[in-house]
C-alpha positions in Angstrom: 97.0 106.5 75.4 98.6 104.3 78.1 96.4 106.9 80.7 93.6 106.6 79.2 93.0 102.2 79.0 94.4 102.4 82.8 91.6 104.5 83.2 89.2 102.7 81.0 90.7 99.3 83.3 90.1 100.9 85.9 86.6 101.7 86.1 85.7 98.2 84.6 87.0 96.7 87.8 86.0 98.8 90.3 82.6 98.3 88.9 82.8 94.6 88.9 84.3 94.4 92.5 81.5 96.6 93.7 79.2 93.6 91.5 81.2 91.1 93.2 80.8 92.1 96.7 77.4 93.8 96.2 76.8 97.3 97.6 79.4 100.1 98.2 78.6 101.9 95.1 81.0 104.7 94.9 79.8 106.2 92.1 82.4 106.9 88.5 84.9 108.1 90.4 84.9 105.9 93.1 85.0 102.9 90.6 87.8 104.6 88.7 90.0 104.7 91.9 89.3 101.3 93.5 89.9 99.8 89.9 93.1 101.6 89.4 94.4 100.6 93.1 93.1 97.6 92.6 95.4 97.3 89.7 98.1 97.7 91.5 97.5 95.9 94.6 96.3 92.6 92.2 99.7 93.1 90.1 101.6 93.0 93.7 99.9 90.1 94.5 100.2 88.4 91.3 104.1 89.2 91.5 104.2 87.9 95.5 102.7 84.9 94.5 104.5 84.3 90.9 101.0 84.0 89.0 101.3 84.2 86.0 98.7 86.9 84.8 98.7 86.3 81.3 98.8 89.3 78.8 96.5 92.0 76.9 93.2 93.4 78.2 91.7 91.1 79.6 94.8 90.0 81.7 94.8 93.3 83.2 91.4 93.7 83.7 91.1 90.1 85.5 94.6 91.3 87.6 92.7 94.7 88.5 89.3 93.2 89.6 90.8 90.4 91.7 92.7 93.4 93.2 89.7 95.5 94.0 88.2 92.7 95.1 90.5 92.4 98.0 91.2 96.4 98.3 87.2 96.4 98.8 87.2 93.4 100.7 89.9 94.9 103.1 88.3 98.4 103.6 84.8 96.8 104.5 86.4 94.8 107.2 88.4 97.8 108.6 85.3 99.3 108.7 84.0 97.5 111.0 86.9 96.9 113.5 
């Protein structure tokens, strides 16, 4: 069950980072594996910085999307280096 709200989280913020930054739709699957990186690279972050990231769904959903805003964020600008 655990699999499937990661997945569920995942897509939700994938699609809202791709919202966020406009552009650079990546289709379902694309959205599924920003969010769920995202998820991870946010919760990193949120640890580094000792930010609290409060609990429940729409912690992680809030962790995730600020995380694949910056994993998005990041590729575009490697992109263009």
């Amino acid at each position: 069950m655990e699999f499937l709200w990661l997945i569920l989280i995942g897509l939700a913020a994938g699609w809202l980072a791709s919202q966020f930054l406009q552009g650079g739709n990546y289709g379902i699957p694309g959205d599924i594996l920003l969010g769920v990186v995202g998820a991870l690279v946010g919760g990193f972050l949120f640890r580094q910085l000792s930010v609290p990231a409060g609990g429940g769904l729409i912690g992680a959903l809030i962790v995730a999307t600020i995380g694949a805003v910056f994993l998005l964020f990041l590729v575009r600008v490697l992109k263009r280096a």
